[in-house]
Structure formats: structure tokens, C-alpha cells
C-alpha positions as CSV (number, residue, x, y, z in Angstrom):
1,X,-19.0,-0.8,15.3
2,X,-22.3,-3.0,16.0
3,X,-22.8,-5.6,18.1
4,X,-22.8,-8.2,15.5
5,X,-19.0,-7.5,14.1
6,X,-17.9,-7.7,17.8
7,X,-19.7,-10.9,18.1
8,X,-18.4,-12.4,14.6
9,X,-14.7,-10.9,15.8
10,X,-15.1,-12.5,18.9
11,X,-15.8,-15.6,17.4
12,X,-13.1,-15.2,15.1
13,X,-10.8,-14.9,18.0
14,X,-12.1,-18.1,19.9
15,X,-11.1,-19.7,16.4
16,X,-7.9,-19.3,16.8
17,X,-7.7,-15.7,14.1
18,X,-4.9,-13.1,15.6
19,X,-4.0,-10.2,14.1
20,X,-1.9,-10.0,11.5
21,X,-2.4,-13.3,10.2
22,X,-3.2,-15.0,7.1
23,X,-6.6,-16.5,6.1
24,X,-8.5,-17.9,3.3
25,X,-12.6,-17.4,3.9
26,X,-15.0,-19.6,2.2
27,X,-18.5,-19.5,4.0
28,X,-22.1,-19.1,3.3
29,X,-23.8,-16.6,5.1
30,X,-27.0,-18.4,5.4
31,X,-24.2,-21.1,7.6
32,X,-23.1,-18.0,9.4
33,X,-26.6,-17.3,10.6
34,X,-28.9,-14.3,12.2
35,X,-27.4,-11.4,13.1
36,X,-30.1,-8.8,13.9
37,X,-33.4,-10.4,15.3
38,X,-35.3,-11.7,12.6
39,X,-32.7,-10.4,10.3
40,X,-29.8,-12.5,7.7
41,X,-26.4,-11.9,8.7
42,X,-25.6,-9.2,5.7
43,X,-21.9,-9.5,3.9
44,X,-20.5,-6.3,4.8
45,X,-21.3,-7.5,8.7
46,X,-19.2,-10.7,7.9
47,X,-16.6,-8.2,6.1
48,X,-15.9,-5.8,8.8
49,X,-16.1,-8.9,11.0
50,X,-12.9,-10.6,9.4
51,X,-11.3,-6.7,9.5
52,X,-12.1,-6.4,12.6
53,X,-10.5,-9.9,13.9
54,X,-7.4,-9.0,11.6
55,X,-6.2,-5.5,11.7
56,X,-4.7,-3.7,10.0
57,X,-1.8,-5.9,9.1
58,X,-3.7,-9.1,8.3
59,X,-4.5,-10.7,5.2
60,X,-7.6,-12.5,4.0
61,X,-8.2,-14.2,0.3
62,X,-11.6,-15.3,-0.7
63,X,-12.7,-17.6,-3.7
64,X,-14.9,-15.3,-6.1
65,X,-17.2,-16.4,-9.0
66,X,-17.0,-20.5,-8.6
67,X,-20.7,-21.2,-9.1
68,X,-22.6,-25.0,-8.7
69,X,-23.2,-24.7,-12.6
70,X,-19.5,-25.5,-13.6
71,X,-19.6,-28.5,-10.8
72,X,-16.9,-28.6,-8.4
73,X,-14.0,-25.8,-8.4
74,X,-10.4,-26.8,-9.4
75,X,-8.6,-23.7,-10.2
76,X,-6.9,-24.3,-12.9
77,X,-9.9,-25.5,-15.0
78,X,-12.7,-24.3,-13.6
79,X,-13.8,-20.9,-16.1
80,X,-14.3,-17.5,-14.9
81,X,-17.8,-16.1,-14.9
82,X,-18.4,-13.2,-17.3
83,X,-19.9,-10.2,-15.8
């Protein structure tokens, strides 16, 4: 485990995040910030970070595919990107 996902756990944990629970994640990683010197905070970081703060029995959701080309996201109207 590095630094970095102890840090993001951590910080998870000051914001309230206990294992086991229940959250919906929607962040920018450029908002998140550095994580190695010099370095962007990579997703898989932010990933095992949210894990990390979690366990085992927790549950995180995350909006996938809503892009600023289709405006802003409603759910039931806003299409789904073709791969």
C-alpha cells in the first residue's frame, strides 16, 4: 500500500467514510490533486483509496460515461456513450 492511498483513506476517514458504508463518488482527479511530487494523482490511487477507506463490506457507485457534450446529466435522458 503507498503512501498516497493511506493519505486519500485517511482523508476519507476525516470525511466522515466508515467501513461498510454506502457512497456515491463523483470527483475529478485534477480536484483531488498531486500525489507523488510533481506527479497527477493516477485513478487506480483514488480507487484503492475508496477500497481502502471501505473494506471489504462497503459499497461505492460511480457515474460513468456523462460527458459536457450532451450538457448536464439527468439520468433518464441523458444517452449513453457508444464505445
Amino acid at each position: 500500500m503507498t503512501a498516497i492511498v493511506e493519505r486519500l483513506a485517511g482523508d476519507l476517514r476525516h470525511l466522515g467514510v466508515r467501513p461498510g458504508d454506502t457512497v456515491m463518488v463523483h470527483a475529478s482527479l485534477r480536484s483531488i490533486g498531486r500525489g507523488e511530487p510533481g506527479g497527477q494523482v493516477e485513478a487506480d490511487v483514488v480507487v484503492d483509496a475508496i477500497d481502502r477507506a471501505l473494506g471489504p463490506e462497503g459499497t461505492w457507485l460511480m457515474v460513468l460515461g456523462a460527458s459536457e457534450a450532451h450538457g448536464r446529466f439527468e439520468a433518464l435522458t441523458t444517452p449513453v456513450l457508444e464505445e
